[in-house]
C-alpha positions as CSV (number, residue, x, y, z in Angstrom):
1,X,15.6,64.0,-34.9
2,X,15.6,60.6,-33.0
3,X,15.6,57.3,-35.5
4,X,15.2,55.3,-31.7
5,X,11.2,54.5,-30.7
6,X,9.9,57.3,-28.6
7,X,9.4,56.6,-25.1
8,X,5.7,57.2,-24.1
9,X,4.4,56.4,-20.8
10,X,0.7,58.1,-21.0
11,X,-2.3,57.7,-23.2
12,X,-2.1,61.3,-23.8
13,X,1.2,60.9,-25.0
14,X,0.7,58.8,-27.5
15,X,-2.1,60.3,-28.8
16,X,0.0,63.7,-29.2
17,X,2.8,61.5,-31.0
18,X,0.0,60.7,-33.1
19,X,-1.0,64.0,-34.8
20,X,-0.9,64.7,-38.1
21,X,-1.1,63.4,-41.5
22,X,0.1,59.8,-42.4
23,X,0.5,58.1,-45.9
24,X,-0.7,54.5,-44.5
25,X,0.0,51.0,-46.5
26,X,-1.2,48.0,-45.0
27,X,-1.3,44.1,-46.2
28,X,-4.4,41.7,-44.5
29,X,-4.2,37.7,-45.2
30,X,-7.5,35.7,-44.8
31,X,-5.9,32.6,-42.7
32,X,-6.0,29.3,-42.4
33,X,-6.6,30.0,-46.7
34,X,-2.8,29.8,-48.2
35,X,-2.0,32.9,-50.5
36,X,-5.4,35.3,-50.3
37,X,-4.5,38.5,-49.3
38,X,-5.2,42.1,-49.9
39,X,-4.0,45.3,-49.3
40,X,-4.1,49.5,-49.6
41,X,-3.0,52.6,-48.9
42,X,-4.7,55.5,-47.8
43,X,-3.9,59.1,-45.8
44,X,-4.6,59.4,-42.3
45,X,-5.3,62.6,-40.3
46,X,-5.3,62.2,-36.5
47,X,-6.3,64.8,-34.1
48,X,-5.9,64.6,-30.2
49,X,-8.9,65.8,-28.3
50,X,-9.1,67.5,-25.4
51,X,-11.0,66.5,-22.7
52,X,-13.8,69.7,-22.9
53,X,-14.3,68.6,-26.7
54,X,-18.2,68.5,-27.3
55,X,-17.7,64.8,-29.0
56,X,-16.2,63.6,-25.8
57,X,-18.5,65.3,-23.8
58,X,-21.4,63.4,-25.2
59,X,-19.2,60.2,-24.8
60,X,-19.1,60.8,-21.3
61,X,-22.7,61.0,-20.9
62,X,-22.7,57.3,-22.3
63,X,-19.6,55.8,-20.0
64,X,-18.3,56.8,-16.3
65,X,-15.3,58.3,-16.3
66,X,-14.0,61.5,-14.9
67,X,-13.4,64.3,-17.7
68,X,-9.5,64.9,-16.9
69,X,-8.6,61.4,-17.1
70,X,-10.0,61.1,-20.5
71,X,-8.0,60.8,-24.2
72,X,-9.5,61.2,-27.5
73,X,-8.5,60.8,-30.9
74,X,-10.2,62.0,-33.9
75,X,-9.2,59.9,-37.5
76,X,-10.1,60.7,-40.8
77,X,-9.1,58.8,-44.0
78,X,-9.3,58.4,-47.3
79,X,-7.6,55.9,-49.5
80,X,-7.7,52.8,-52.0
81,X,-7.3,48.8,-52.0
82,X,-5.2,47.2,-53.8
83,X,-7.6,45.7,-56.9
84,X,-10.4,48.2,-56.3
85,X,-10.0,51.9,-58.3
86,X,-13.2,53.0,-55.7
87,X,-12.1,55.8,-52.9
88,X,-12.8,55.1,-49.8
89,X,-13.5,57.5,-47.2
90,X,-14.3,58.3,-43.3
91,X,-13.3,58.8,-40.3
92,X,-13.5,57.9,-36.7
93,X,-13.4,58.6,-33.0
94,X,-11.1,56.5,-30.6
95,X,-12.3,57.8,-26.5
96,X,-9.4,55.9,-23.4
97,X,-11.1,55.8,-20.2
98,X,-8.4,55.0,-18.2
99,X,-9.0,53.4,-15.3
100,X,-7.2,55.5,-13.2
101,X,-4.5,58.1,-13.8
102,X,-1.5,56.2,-12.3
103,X,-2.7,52.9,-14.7
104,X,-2.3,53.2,-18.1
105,X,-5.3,50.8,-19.0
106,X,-9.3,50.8,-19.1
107,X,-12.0,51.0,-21.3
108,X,-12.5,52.4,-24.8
109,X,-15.1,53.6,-26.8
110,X,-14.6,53.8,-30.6
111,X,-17.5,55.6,-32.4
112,X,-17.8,55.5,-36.2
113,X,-19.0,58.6,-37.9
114,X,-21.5,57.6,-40.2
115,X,-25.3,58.8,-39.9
116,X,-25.9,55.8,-37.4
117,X,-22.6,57.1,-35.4
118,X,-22.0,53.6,-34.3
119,X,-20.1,52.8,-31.1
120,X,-18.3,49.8,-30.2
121,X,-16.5,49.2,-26.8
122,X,-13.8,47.3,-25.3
123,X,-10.5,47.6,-23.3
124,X,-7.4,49.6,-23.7
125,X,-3.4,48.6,-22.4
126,X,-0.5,51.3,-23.1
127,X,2.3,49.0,-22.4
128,X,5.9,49.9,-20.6
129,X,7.3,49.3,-23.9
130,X,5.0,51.9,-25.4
131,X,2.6,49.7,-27.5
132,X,-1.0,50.6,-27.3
133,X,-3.5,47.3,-27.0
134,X,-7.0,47.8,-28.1
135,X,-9.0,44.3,-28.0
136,X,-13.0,44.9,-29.0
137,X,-15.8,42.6,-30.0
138,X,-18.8,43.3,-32.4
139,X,-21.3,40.4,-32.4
140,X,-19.2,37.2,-33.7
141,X,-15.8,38.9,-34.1
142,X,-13.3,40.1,-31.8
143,X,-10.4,42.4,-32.4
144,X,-6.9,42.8,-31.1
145,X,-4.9,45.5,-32.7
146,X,-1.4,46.7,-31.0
147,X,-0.3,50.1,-32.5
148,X,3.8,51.4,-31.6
149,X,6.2,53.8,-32.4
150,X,9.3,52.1,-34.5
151,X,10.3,56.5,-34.5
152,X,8.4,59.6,-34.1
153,X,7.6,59.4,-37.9
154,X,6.7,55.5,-38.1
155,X,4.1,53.9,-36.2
156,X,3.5,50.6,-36.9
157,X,0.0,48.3,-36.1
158,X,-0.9,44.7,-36.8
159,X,-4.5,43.4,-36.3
160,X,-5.8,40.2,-35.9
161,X,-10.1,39.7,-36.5
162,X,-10.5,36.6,-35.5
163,X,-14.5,35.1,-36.4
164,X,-16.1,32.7,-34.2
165,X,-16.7,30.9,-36.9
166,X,-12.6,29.4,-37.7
167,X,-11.4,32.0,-39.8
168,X,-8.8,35.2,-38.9
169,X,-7.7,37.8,-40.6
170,X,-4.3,39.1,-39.8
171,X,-3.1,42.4,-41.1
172,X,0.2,45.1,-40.6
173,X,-0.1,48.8,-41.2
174,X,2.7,51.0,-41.6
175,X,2.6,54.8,-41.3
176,X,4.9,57.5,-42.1
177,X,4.1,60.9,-41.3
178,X,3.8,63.1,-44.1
179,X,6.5,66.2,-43.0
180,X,6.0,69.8,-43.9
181,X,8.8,71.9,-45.4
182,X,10.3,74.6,-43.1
């Protein structure tokens, strides 16, 4: 197996990278505030959809888009932070509308799956280097999050939240995929 980053050159691609489970750790600093920071771990599932899934289905419904060009990822988690003994748990659904098939950028749907199933939208970039942007805004806030490949078994994410009123909060996530004995 490869230790060199994976090349990817589709949305689909990465999302298949992505499957399975992943023991997660991240670290998030409250900035411009010197030396308040936080962190966790938890374990991700991801799932690729496929484009007939009924969840995607029903996204469509909501956003133009032609079903073959769609990608969909499902996540589930569960984990802990750092100075809290509380599990936390839930899970998500990530939907690239790609703009078209040739470009590997568009719009995004991210739905939370709680009983208000939630949706927030935004825009999508899968770089030539293989780096997935995602930028979104909810109300005040906007997000920028860029998620890569370090090896087929490390994917790596930083996240910046940055609030229109001063304040950021930047945070990096490691994952390694948990491997199954053969």
């Amino acid at each position: 197996m490869s230790t060199d980053p994976p090349q990817i050159h589709t949305v689909t691609a990465f999302f298949e990278l992505s499957a399975g489970t992943w023991n997660h750790q991240y670290t998030s600093y409250i900035l411009p505030t010197r030396g308040h920071s936080r962190g966790g771990k938890s374990t991700i599932i991801l799932t690729p959809l496929s484009p007939q899934d009924p969840q995607l289905q029903d996204l469509l419904q909501l956003s133009p888009g032609s079903p073959s060009s769609i990608s969909g990822l499902r996540a589930a988690w569960q984990g802990q932070q750092d100075e809290d003994t509380t599990t936390y748990q839930g899970s998500s659904l990530l939907v690239l509308l790609p703009t078209s098939s040739e470009n590997p950028q568009g719009e995004l749907v991210q739905q939370q799956q709680t009983p208000t199933d939630s949706s927030v939208r935004g825009r999508f970039l899968l770089g030539q280097d293989g780096v997935l942007s995602l930028q979104t805004q909810i109300g005040a806030v906007t997000c920028e999050e860029r998620i890569w490949f370090a090896s087929e078994n490390l994917r790596l994410r930083t996240r910046l939240l940055q609030h229109e009123g001063g304040y950021s909060i930047a945070s990096f996530h490691s994952e390694v995929r948990k491997l199954t004995a053969k």
